[in-house]
N, CA, C and O atoms as a Tripos MOL2 file, in Angstrom:
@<TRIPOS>MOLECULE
protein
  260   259    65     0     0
PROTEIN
NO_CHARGES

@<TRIPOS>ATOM
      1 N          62.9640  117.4980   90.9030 N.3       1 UNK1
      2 CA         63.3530  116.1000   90.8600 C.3       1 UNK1
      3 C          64.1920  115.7580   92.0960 C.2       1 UNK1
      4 O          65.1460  116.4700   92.4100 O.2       1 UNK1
      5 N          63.8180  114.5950   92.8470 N.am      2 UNK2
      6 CA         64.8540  114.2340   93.6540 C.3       2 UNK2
      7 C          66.2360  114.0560   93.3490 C.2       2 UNK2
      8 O          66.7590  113.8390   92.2560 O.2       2 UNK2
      9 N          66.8080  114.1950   94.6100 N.am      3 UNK3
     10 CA         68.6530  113.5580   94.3990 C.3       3 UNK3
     11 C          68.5080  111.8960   94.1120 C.2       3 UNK3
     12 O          67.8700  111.0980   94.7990 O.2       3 UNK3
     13 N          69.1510  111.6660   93.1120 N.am      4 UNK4
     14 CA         69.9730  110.9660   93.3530 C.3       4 UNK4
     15 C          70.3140  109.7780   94.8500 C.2       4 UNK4
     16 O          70.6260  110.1210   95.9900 O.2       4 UNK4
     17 N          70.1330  108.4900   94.3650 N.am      5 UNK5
     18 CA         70.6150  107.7980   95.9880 C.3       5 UNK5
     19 C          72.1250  107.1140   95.2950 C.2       5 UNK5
     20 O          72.1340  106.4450   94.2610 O.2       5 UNK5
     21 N          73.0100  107.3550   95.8850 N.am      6 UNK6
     22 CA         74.3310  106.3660   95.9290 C.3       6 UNK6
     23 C          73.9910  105.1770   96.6420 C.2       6 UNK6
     24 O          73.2350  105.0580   97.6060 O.2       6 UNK6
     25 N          75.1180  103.7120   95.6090 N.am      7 UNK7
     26 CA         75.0460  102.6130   96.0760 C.3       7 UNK7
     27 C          75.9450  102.5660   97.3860 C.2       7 UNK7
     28 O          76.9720  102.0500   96.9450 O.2       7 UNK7
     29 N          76.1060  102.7410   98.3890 N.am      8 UNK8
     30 CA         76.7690  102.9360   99.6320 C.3       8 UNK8
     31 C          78.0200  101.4430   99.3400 C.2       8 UNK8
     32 O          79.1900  101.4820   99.7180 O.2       8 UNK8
     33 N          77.4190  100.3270   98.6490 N.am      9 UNK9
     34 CA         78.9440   99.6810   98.6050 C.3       9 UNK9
     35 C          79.5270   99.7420   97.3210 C.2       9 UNK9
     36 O          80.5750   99.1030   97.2290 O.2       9 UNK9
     37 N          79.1670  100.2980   96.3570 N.am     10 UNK10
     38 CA         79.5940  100.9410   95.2650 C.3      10 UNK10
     39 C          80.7690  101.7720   95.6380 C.2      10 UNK10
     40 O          81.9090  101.6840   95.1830 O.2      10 UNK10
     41 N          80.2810  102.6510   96.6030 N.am     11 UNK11
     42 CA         81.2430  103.9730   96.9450 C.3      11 UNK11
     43 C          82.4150  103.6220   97.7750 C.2      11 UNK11
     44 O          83.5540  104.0760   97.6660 O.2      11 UNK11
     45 N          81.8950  102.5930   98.7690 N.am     12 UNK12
     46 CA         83.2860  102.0060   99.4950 C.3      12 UNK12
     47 C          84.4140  101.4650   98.5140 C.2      12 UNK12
     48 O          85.5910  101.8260   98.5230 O.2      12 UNK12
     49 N          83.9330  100.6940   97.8150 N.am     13 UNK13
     50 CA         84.6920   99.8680   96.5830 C.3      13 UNK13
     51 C          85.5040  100.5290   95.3740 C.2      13 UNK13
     52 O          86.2800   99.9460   94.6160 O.2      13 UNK13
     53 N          85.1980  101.6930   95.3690 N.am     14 UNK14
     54 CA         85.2260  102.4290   94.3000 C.3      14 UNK14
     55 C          85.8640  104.0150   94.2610 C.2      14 UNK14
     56 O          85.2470  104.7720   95.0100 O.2      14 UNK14
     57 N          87.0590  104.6830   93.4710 N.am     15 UNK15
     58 CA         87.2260  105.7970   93.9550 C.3      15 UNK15
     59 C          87.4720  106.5310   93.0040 C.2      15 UNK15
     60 O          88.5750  106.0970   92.6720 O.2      15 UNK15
     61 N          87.2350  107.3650   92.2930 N.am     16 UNK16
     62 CA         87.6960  107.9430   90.5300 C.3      16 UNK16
     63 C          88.6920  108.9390   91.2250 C.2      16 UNK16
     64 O          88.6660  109.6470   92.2320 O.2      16 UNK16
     65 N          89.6910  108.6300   90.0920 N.am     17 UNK17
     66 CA         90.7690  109.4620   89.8300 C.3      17 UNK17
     67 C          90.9080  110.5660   89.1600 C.2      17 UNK17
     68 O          89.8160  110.9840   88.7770 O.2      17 UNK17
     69 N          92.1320  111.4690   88.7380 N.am     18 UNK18
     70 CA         91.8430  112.5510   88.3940 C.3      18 UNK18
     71 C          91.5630  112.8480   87.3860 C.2      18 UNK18
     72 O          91.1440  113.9650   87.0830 O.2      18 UNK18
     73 N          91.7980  111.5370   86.3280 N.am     19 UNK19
     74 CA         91.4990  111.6520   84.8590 C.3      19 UNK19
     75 C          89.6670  111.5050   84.5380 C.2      19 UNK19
     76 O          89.0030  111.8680   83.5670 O.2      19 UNK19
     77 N          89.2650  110.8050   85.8440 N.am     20 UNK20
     78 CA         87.7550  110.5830   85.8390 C.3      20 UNK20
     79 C          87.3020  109.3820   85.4120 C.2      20 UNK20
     80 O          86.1890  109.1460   84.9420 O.2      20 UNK20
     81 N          88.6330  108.2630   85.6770 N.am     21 UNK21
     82 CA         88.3590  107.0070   85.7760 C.3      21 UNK21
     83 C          87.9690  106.2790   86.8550 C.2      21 UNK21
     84 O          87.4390  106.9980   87.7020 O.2      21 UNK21
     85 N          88.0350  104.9270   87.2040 N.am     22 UNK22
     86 CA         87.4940  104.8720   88.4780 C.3      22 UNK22
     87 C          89.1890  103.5290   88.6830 C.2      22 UNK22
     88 O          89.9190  102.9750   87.8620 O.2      22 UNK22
     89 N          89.1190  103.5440   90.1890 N.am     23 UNK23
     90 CA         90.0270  102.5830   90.5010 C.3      23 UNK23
     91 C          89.2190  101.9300   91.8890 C.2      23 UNK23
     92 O          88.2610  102.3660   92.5280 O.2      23 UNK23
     93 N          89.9700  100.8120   92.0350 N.am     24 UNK24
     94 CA         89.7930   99.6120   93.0780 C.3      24 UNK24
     95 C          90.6400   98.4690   93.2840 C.2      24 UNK24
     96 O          91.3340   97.8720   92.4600 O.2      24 UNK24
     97 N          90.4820   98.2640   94.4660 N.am     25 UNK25
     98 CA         91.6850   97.2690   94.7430 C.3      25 UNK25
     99 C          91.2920   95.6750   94.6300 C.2      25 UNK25
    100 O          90.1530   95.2270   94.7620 O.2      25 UNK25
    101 N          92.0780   95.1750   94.4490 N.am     26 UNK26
    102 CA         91.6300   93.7950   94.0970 C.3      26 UNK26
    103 C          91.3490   92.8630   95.3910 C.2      26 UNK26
    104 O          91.3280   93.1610   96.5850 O.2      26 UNK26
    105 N          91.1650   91.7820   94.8140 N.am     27 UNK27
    106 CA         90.3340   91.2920   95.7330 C.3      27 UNK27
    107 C          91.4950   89.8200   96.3530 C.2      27 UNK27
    108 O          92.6000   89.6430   95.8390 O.2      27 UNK27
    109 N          90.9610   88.9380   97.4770 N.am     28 UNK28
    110 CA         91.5500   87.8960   98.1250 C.3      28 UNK28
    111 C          92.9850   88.3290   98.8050 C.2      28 UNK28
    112 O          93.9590   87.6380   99.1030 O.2      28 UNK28
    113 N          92.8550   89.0770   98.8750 N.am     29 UNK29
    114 CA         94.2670   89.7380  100.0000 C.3      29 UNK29
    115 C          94.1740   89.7640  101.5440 C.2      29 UNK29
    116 O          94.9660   90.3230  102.3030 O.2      29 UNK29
    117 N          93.1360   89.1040  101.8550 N.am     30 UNK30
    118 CA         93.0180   89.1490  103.4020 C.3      30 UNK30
    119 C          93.0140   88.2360  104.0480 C.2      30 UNK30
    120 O          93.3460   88.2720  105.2330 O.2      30 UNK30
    121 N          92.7780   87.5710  103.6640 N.am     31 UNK31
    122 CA         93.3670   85.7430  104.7790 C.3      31 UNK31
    123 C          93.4930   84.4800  104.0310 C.2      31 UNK31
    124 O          92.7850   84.5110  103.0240 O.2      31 UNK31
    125 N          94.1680   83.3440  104.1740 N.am     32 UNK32
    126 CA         94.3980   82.3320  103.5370 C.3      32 UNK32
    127 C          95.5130   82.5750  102.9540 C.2      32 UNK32
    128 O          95.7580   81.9340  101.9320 O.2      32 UNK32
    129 N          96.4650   83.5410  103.4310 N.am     33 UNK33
    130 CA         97.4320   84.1740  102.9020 C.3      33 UNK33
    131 C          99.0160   82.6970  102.4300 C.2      33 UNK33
    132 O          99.7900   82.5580  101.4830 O.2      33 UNK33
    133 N          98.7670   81.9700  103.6850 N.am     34 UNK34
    134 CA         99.8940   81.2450  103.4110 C.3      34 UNK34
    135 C         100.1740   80.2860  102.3560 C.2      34 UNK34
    136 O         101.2530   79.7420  102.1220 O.2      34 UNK34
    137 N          98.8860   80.1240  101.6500 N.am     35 UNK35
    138 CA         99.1130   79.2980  100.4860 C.3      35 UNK35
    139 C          99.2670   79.6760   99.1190 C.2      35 UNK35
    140 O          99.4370   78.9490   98.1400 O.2      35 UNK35
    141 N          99.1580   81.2980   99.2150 N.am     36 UNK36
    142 CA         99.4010   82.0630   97.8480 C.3      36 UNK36
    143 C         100.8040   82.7140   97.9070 C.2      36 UNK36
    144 O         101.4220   83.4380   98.6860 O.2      36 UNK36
    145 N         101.0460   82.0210   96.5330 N.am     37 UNK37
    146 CA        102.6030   82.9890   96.4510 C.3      37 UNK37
    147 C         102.9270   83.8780   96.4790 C.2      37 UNK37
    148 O         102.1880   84.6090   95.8200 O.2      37 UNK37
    149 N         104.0370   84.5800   97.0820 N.am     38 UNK38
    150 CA        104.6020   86.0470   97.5820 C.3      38 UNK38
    151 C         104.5600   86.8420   96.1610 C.2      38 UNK38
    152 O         104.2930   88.0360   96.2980 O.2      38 UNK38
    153 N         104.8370   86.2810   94.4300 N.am     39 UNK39
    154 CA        104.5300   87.2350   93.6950 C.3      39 UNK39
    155 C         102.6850   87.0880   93.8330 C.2      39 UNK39
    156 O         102.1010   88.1650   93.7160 O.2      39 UNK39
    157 N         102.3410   86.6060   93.9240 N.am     40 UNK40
    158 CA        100.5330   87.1860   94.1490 C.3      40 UNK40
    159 C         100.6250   87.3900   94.7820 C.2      40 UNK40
    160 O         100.5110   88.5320   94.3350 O.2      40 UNK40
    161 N         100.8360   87.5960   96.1630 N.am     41 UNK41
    162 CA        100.1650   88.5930   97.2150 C.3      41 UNK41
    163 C         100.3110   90.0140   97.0010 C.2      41 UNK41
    164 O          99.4460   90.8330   97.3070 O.2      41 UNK41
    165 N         101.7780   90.3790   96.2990 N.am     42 UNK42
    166 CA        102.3930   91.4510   96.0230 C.3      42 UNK42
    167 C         101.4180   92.0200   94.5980 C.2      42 UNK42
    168 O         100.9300   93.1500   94.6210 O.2      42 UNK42
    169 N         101.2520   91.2390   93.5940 N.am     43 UNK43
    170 CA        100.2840   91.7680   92.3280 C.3      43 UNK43
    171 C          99.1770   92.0720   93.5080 C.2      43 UNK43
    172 O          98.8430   93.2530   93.5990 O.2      43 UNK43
    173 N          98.4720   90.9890   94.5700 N.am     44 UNK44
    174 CA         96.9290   92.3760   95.0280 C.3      44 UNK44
    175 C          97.2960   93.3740   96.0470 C.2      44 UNK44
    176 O          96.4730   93.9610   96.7500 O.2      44 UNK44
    177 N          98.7320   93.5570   96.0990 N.am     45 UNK45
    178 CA         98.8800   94.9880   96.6160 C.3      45 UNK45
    179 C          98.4090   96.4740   96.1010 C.2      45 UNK45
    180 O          98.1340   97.5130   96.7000 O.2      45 UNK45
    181 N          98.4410   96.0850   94.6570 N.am     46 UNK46
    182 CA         98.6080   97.0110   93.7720 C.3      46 UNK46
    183 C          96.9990   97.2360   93.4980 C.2      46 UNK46
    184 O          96.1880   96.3150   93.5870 O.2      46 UNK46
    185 N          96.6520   98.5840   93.1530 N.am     47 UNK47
    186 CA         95.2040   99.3850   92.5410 C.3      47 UNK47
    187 C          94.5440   98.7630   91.4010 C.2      47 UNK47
    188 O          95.4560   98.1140   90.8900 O.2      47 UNK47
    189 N          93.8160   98.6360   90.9150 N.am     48 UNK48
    190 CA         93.8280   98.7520   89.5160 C.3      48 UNK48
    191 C          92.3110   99.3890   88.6090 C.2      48 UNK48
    192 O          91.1530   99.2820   89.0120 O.2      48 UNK48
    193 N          92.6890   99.9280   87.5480 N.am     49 UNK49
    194 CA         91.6730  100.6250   86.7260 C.3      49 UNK49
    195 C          90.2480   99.8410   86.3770 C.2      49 UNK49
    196 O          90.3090   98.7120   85.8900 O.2      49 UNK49
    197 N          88.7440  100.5760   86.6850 N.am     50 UNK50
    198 CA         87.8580   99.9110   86.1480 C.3      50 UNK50
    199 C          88.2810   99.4090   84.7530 C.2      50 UNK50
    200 O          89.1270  100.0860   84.1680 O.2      50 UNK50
    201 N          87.7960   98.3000   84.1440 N.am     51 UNK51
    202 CA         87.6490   98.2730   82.6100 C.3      51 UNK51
    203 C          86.6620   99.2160   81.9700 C.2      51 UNK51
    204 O          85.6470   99.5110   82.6010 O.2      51 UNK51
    205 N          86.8480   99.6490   80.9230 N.am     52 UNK52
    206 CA         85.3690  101.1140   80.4420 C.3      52 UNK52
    207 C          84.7430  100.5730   79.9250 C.2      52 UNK52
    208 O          83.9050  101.3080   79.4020 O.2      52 UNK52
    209 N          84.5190   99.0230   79.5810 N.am     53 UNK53
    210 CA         82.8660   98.2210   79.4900 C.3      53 UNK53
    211 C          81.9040   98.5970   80.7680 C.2      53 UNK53
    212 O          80.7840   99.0800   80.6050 O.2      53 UNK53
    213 N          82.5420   98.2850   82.2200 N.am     54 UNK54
    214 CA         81.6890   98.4670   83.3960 C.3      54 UNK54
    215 C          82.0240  100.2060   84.0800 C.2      54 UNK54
    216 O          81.8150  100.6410   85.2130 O.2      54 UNK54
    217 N          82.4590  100.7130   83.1720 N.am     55 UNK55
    218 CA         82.6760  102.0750   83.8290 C.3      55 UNK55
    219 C          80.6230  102.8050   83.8460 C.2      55 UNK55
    220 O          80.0630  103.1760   84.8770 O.2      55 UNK55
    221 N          80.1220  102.8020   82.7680 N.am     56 UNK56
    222 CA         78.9920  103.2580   82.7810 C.3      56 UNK56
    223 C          78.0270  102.8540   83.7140 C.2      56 UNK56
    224 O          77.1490  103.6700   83.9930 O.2      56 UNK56
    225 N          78.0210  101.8540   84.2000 N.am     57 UNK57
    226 CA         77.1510  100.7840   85.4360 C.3      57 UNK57
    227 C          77.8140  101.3470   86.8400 C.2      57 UNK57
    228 O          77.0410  101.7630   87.7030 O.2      57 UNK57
    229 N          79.0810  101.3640   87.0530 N.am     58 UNK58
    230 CA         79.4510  102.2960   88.5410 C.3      58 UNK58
    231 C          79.2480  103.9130   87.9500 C.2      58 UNK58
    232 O          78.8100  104.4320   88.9770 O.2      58 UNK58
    233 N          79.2890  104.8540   87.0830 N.am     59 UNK59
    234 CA         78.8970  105.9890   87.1200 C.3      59 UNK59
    235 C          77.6190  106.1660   87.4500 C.2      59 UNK59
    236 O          77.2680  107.2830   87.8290 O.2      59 UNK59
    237 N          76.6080  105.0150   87.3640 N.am     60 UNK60
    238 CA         75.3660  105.0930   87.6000 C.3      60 UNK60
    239 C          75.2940  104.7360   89.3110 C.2      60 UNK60
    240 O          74.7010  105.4360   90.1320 O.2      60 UNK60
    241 N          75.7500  103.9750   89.4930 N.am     61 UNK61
    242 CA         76.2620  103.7540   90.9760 C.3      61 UNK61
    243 C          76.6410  104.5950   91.7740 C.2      61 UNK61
    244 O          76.1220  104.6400   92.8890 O.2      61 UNK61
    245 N          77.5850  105.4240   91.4260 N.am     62 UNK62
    246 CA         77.7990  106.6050   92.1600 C.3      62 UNK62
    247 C          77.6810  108.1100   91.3250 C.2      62 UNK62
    248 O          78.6400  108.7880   90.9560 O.2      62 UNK62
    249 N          76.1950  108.4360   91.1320 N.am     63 UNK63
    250 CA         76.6880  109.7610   90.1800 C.3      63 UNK63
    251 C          77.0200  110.9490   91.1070 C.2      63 UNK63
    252 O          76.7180  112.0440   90.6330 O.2      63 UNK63
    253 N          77.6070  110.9530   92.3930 N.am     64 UNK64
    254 CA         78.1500  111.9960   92.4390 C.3      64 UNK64
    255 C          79.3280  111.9840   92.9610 C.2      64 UNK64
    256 O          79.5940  112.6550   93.9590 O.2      64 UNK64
    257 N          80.3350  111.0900   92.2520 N.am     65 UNK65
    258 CA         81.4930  110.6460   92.7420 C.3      65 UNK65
    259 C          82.4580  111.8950   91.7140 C.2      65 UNK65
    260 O          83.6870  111.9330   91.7820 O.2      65 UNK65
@<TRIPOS>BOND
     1     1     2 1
     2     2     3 1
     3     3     4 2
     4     3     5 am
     5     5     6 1
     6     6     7 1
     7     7     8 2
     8     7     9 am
     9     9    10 1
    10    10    11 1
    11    11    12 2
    12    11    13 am
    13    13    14 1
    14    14    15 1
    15    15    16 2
    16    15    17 am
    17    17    18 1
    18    18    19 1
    19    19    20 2
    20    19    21 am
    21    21    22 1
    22    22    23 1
    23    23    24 2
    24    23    25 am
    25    25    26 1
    26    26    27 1
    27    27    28 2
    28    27    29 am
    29    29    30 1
    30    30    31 1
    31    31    32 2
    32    31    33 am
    33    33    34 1
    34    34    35 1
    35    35    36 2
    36    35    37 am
    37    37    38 1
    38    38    39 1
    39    39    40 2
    40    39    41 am
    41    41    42 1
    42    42    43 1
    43    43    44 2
    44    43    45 am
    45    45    46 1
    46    46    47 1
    47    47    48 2
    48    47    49 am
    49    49    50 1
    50    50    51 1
    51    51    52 2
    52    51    53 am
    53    53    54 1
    54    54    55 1
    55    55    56 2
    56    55    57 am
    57    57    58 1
    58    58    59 1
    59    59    60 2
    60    59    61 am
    61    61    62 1
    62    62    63 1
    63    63    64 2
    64    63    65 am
    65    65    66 1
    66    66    67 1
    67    67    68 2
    68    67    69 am
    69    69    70 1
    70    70    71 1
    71    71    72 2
    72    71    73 am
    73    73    74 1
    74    74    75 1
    75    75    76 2
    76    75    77 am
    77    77    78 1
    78    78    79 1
    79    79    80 2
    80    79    81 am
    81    81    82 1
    82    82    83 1
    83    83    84 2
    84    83    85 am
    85    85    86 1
    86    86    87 1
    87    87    88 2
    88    87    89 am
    89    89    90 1
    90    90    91 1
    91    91    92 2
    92    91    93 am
    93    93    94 1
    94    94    95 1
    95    95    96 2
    96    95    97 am
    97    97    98 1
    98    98    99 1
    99    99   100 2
   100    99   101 am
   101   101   102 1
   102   102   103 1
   103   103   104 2
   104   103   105 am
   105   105   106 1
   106   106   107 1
   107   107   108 2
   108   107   109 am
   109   109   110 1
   110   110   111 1
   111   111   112 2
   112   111   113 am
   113   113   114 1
   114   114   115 1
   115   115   116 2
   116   115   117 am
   117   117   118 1
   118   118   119 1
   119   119   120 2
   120   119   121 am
   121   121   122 1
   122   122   123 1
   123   123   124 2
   124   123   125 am
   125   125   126 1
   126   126   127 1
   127   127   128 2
   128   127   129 am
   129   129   130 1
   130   130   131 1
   131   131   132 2
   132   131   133 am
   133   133   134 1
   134   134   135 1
   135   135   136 2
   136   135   137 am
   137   137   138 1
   138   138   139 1
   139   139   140 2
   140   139   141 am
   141   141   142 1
   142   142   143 1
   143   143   144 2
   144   143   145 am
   145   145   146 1
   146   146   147 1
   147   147   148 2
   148   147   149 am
   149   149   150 1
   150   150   151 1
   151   151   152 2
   152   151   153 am
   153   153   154 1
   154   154   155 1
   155   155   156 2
   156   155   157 am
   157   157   158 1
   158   158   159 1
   159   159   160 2
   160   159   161 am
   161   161   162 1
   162   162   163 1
   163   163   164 2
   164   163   165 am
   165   165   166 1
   166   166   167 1
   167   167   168 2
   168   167   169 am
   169   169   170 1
   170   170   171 1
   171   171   172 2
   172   171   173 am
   173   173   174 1
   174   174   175 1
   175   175   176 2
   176   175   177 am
   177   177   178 1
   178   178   179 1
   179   179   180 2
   180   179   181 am
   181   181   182 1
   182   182   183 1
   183   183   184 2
   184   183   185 am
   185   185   186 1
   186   186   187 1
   187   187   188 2
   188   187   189 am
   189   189   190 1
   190   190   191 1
   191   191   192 2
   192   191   193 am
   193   193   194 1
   194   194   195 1
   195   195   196 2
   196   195   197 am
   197   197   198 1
   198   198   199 1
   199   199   200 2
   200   199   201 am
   201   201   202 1
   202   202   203 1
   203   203   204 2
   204   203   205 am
   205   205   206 1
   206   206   207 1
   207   207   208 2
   208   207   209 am
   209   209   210 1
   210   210   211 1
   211   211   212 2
   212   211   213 am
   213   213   214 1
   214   214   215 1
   215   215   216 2
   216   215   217 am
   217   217   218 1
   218   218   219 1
   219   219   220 2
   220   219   221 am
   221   221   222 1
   222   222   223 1
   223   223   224 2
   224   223   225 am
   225   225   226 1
   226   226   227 1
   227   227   228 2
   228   227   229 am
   229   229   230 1
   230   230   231 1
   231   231   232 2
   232   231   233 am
   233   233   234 1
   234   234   235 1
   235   235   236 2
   236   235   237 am
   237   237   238 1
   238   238   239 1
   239   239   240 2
   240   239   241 am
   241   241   242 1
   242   242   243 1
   243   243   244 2
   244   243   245 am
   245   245   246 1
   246   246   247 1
   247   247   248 2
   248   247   249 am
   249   249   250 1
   250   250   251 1
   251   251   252 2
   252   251   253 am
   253   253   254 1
   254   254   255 1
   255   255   256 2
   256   255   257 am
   257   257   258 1
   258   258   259 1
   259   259   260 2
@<TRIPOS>SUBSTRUCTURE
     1 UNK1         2 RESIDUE 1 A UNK
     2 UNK2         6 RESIDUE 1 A UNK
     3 UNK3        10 RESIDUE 1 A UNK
     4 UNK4        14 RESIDUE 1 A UNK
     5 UNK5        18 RESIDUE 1 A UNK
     6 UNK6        22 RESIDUE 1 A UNK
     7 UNK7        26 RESIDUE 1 A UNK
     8 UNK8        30 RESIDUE 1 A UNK
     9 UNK9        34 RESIDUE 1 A UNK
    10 UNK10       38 RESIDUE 1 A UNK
    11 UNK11       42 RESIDUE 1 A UNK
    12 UNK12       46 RESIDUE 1 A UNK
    13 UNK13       50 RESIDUE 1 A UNK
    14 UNK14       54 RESIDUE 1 A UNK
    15 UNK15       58 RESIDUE 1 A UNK
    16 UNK16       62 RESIDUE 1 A UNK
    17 UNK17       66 RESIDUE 1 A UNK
    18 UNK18       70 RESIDUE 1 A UNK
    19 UNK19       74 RESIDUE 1 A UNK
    20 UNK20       78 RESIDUE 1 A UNK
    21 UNK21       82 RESIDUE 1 A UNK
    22 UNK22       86 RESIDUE 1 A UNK
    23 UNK23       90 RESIDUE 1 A UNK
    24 UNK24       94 RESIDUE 1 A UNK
    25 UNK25       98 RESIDUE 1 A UNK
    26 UNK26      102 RESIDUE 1 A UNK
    27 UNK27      106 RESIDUE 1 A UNK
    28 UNK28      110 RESIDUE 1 A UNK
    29 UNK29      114 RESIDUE 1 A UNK
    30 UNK30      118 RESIDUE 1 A UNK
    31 UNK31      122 RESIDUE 1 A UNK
    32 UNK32      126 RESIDUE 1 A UNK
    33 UNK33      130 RESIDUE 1 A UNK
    34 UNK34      134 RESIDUE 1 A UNK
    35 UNK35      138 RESIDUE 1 A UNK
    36 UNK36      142 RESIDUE 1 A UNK
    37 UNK37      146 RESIDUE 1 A UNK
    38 UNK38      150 RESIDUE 1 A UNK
    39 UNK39      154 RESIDUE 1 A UNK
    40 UNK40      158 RESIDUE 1 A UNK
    41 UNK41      162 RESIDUE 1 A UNK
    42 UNK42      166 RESIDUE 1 A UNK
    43 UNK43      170 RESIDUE 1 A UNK
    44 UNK44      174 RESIDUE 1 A UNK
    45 UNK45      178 RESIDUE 1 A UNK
    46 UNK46      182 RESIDUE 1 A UNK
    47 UNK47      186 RESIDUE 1 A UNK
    48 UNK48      190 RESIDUE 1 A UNK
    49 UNK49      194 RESIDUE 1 A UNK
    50 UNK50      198 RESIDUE 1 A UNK
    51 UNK51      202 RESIDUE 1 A UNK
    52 UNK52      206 RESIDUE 1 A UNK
    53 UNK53      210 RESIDUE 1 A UNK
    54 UNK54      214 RESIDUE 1 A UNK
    55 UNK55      218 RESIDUE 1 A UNK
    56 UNK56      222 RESIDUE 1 A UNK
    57 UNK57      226 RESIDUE 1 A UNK
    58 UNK58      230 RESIDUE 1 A UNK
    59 UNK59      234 RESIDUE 1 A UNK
    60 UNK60      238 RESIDUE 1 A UNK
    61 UNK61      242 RESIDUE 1 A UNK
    62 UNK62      246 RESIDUE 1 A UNK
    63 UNK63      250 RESIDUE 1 A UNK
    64 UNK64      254 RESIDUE 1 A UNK
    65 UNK65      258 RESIDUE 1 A UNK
């Protein structure tokens, strides 16, 4: 049987941790900055955990992450 192809922007987006969850960073943090408030800019500093509804759809995305 062939390998396996990874979604190449799946994998950029995406990084599992050691428990074998997946994490990613949120999103709108890169320009238009001056009209969002300093506590939001600071909340998309921060990582955050797939939800485990869409965890099965990126394991398929990347199965050899």
């Amino acid at each position: 049987m062939p390998k396996m192809k990874t979604n190449r922007g799946a994998a950029k987006r995406f990084k599992r941790t050691g428990s074998g969850k997946f994490k990613f960073s949120k999103s709108h943090a890169n320009h238009i900055l001056t009209k969002k408030t300093t506590k939001r800019k600071r909340g998309l500093r921060q990582g955050q955990v797939v939800d485990q509804t869409n965890e099965k759809s990126i394991k398929r995305m990347i199965p050899y992450a």
